[in-house]
C-alpha positions as CSV (number, residue, x, y, z in Angstrom):
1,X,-0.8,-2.9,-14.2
2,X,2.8,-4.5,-13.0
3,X,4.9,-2.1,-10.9
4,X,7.8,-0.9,-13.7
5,X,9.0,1.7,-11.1
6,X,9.7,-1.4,-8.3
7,X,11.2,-3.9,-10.6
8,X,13.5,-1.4,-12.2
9,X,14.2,0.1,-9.3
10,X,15.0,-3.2,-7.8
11,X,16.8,-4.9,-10.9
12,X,19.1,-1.1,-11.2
13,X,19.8,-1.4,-7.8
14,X,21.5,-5.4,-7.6
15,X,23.0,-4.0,-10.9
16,X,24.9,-1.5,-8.7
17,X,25.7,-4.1,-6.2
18,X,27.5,-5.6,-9.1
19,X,25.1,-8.1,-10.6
20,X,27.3,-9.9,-13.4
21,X,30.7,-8.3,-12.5
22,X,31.7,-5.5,-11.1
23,X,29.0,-2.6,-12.7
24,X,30.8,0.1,-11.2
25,X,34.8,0.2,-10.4
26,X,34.5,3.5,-8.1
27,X,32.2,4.6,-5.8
28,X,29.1,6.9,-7.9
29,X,29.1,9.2,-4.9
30,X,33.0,10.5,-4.6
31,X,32.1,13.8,-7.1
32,X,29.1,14.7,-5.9
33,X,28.2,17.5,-4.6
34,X,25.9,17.3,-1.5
35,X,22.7,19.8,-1.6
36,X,22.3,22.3,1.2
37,X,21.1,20.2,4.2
38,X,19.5,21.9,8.0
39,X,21.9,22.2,10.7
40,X,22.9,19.6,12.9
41,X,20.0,19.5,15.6
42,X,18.9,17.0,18.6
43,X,16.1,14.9,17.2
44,X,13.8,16.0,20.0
45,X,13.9,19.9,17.9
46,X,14.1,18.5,14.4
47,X,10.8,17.2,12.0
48,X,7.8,20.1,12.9
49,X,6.2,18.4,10.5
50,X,5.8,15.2,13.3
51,X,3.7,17.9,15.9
52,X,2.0,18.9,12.7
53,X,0.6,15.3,12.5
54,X,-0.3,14.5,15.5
55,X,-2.5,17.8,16.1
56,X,-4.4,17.0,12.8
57,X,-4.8,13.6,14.6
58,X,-3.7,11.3,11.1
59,X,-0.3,10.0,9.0
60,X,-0.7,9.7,5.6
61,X,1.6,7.0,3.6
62,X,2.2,6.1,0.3
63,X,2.2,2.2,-0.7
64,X,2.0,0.2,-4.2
65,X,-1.2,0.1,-6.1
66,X,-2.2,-3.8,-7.1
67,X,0.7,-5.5,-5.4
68,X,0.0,-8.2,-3.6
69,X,1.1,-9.4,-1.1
70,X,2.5,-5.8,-0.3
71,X,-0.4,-3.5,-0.6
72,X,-3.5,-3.7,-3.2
73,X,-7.5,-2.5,-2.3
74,X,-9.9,-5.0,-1.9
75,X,-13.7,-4.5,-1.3
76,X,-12.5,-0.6,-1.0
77,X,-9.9,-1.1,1.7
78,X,-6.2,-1.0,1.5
79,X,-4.6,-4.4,2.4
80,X,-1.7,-5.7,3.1
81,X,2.0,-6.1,4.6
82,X,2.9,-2.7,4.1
83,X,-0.5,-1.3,5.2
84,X,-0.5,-3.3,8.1
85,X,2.8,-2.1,8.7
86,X,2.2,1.4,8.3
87,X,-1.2,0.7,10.8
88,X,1.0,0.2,13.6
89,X,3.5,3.8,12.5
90,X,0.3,5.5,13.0
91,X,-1.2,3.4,16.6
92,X,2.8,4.1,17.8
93,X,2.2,7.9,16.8
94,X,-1.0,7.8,18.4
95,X,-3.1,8.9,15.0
96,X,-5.2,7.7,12.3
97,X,-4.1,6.2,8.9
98,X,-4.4,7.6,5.5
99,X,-3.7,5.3,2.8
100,X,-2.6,6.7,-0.5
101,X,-2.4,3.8,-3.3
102,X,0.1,5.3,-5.7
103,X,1.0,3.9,-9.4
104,X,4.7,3.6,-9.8
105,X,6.6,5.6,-12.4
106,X,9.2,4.5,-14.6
107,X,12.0,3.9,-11.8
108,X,12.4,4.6,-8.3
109,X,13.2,7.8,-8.3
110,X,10.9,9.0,-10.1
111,X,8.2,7.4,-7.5
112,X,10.1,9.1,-4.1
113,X,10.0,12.5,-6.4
114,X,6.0,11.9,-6.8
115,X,5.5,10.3,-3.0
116,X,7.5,12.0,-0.7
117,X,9.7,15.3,-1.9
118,X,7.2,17.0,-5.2
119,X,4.3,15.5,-5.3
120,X,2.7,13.9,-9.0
121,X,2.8,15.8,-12.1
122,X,-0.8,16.1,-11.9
123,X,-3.2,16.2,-9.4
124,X,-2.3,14.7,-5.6
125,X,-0.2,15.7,-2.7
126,X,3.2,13.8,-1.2
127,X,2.6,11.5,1.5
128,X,4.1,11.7,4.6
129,X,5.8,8.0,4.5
130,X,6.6,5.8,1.8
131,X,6.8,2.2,2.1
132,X,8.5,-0.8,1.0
133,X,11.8,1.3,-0.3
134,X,14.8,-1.0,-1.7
135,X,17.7,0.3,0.4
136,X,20.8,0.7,-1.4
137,X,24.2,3.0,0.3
138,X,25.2,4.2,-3.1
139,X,21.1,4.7,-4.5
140,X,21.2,7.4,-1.1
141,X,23.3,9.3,-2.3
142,X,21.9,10.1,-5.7
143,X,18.2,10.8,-3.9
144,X,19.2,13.6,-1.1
145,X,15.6,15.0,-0.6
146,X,14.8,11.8,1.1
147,X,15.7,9.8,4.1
148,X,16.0,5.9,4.1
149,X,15.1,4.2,7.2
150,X,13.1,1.9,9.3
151,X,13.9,-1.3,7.4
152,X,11.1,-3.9,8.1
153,X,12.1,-6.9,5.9
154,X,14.9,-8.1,3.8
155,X,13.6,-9.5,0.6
156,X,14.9,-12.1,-1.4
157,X,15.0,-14.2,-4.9
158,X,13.6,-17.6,-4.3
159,X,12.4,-20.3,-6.8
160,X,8.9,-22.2,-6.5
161,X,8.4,-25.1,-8.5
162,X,6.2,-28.0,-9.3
163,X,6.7,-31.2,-6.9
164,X,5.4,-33.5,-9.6
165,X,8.1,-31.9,-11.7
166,X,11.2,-31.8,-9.1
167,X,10.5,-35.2,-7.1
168,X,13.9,-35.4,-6.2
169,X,14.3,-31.5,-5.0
170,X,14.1,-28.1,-6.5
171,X,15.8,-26.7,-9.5
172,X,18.6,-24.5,-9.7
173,X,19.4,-22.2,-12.3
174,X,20.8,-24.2,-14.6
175,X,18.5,-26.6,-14.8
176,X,16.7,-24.0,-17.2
177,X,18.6,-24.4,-20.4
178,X,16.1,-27.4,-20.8
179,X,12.9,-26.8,-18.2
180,X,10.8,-23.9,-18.4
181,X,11.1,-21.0,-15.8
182,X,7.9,-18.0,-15.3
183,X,9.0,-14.9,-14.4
184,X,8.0,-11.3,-14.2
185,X,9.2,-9.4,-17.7
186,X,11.7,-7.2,-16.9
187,X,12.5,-7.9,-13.5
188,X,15.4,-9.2,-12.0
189,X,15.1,-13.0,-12.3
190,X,14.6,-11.6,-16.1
191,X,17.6,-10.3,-16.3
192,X,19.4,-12.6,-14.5
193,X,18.4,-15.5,-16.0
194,X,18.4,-14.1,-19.5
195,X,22.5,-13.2,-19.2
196,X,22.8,-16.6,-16.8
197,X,26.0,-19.0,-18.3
198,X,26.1,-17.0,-21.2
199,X,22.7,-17.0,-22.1
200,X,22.2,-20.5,-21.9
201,X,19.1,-20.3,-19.8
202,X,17.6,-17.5,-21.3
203,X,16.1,-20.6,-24.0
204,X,14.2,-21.9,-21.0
205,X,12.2,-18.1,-19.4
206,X,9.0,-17.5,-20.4
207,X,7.9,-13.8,-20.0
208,X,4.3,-12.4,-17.9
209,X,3.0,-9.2,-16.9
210,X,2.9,-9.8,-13.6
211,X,4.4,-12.3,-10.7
212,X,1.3,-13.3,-10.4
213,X,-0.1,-14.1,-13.7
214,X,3.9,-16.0,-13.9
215,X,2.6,-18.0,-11.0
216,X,-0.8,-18.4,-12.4
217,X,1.1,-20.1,-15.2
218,X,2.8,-22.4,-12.6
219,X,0.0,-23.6,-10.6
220,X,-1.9,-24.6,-14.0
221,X,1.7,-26.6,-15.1
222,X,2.5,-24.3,-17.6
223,X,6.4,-23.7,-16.7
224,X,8.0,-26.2,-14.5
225,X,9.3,-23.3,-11.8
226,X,8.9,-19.5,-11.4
227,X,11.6,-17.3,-10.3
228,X,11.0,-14.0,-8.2
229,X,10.9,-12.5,-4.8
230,X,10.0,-15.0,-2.2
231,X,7.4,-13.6,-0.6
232,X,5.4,-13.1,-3.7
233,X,6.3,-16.7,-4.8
234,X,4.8,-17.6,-1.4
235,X,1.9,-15.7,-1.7
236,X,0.5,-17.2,-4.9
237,X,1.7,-20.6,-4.8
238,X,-1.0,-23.3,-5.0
239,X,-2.0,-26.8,-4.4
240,X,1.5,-29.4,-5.6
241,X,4.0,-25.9,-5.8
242,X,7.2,-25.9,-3.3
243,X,9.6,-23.2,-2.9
244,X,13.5,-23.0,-2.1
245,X,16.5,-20.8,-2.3
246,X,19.1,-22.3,-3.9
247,X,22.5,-20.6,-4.1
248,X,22.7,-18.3,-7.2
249,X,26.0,-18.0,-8.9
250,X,26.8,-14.8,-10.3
251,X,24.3,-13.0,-8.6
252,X,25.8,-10.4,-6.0
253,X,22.8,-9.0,-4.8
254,X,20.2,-11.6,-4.1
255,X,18.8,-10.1,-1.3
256,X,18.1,-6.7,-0.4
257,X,17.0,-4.5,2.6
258,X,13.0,-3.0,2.2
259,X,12.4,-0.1,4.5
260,X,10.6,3.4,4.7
261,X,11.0,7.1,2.9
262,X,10.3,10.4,4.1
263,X,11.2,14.1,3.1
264,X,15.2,15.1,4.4
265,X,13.7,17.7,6.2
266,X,11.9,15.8,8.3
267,X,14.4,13.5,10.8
268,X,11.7,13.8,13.9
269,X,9.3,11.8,11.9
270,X,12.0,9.4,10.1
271,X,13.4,8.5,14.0
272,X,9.8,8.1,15.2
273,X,8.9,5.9,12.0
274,X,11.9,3.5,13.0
275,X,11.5,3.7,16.6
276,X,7.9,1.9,15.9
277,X,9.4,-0.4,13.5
278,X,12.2,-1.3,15.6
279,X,9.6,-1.8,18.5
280,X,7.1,-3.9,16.2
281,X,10.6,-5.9,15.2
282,X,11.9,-6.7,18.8
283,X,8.1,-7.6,20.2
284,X,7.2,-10.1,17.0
285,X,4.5,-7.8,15.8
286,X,6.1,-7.5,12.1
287,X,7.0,-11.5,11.9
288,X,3.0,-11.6,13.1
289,X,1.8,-9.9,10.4
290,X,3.7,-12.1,7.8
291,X,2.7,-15.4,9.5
292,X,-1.0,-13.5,8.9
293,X,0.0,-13.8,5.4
294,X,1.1,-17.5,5.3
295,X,4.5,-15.7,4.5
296,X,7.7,-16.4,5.9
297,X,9.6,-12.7,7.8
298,X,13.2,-12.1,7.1
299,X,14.1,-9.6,9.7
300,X,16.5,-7.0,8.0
301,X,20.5,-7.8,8.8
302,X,22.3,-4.6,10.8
């Protein structure tokens, strides 16, 4: 089943960025009252937890069940970007990986709650890492048990579309008040191109449980283009299907920073998570594994 906690997340997130207009006039976080937080502390005496991991010799990390590219099982092994990602934490940290494939909950925060700071209503145990986080300044503040860090990737809305279809170059938005567009129900390119020009392209969307049964559609000429994040579009196009990222008016948030979780107590393991993810950025190892992929890296913007 389709991630509701991710696209939610992800769609409330671009919302707060301002999607159609300016969502919110002040900033969410002037009122709030910060949580009792540990003392100021060198990060060489901060994070136990970190000796704690290495002495039981393994790092366990939380990623996406079913959600390719990202992270899914196959054959009984975890795959994908965020595994392999997480492979070289744990080789940095000098340990073994655990993979916990976890189900995602009805928004974000509900998944850090389950992955990183309480653990699942029922059964299980919080990981020690989550992966593939949407990074947000004003989503921070509303989740204090956590820490956001280590960005690996920036992710983006792109459009993949049949050649045949488009001889003359890809669509933009617009075009979709008269061609057919696949996209993921509920997810941001939903919403976006529902309320697009008034609603004028919302004539032209057809809904699918997944980005991947949207681009199943696609490939077999179904729709004329699919809208969603680019590396998924990548992932799943097939034979005749291009991609491009046209400019998208009225969208303020089109791309977004993906990076790593881990429990507010804990800053020794949060620096050494983006030490190694710094490291694996600067020597190509990161843009190695996407290339692995057939997808195309976008290094995160400071």
């Amino acid at each position: 089943m389709r991630k509701q906690g991710i696209v939610a997340g992800i769609a409330v997130l671009c919302l707060l960025a301002g999607l159609a207009g300016p969502v919110l006039a002040n900033d969410p976080c002037a009122d709030y009252v910060p949580q009792a937080k540990p003392q100021n502390a060198g990060r060489d005496i901060v994070g136990q937890d970190f000796d704690q991991i290495v002495e039981r010799g393994y790092l366990t990390v939380a990623v996406y069940e079913d959600y390719p590219p990202y992270s899914w099982e196959e054959a009984g092994q975890p795959r994908g970007i965020d595994v392999d990602i997480a492979q070289l934490i744990a080789e940095d940290m000098g340990v073994d990986l655990r993979v916990s494939l976890i189900a995602a909950g009805e928004n974000l925060e509900a998944d850090l709650r389950h992955a990183i700071w309480k653990g699942p209503v029922v059964g299980g145990a919080v990981s020690n890492v989550m992966m593939r986080v949407p990074y947000d300044s004003t989503f921070r503040c509303r989740v204090e048990q956590v820490v956001f860090g280590g960005l690996y990737q920036e992710e983006s809305i792109a459009i993949a579309y049949r050649v045949s279809d488009y001889p003359d170059g890809g669509p933009v938005p617009a075009y979709f008040r008269f061609d057919s567009v696949a996209v993921e129900n509920d997810s941001l390119s939903d919403f976006y191109l529902t309320s697009f020009a008034g609603g004028q392209t919302a004539a032209g969307v057809r809904r699918y449980p997944t980005m991947d049964a949207a681009m199943e559609a696609l490939n077999a000429g179904e729709t004329m283009a699919a809208m969603g994040p680019l590396a998924q579009l990548e992932f799943f196009r097939g034979d005749g299907v291009a991609v491009h990222q046209p400019p998208l008016p009225g969208l303020a948030k089109s791309r977004w920073p993906l990076g790593t979780a881990v429990h507010f107590s804990y800053r020794g393991l949060s620096y050494t998570v983006e030490d190694a993810i710094a490291a694996a950025l600067a020597d190509g190892r990161i843009a190695g594994i996407y290339e692995k992929y057939g997808l195309t890296h976008q290094p995160p913007e400071w």
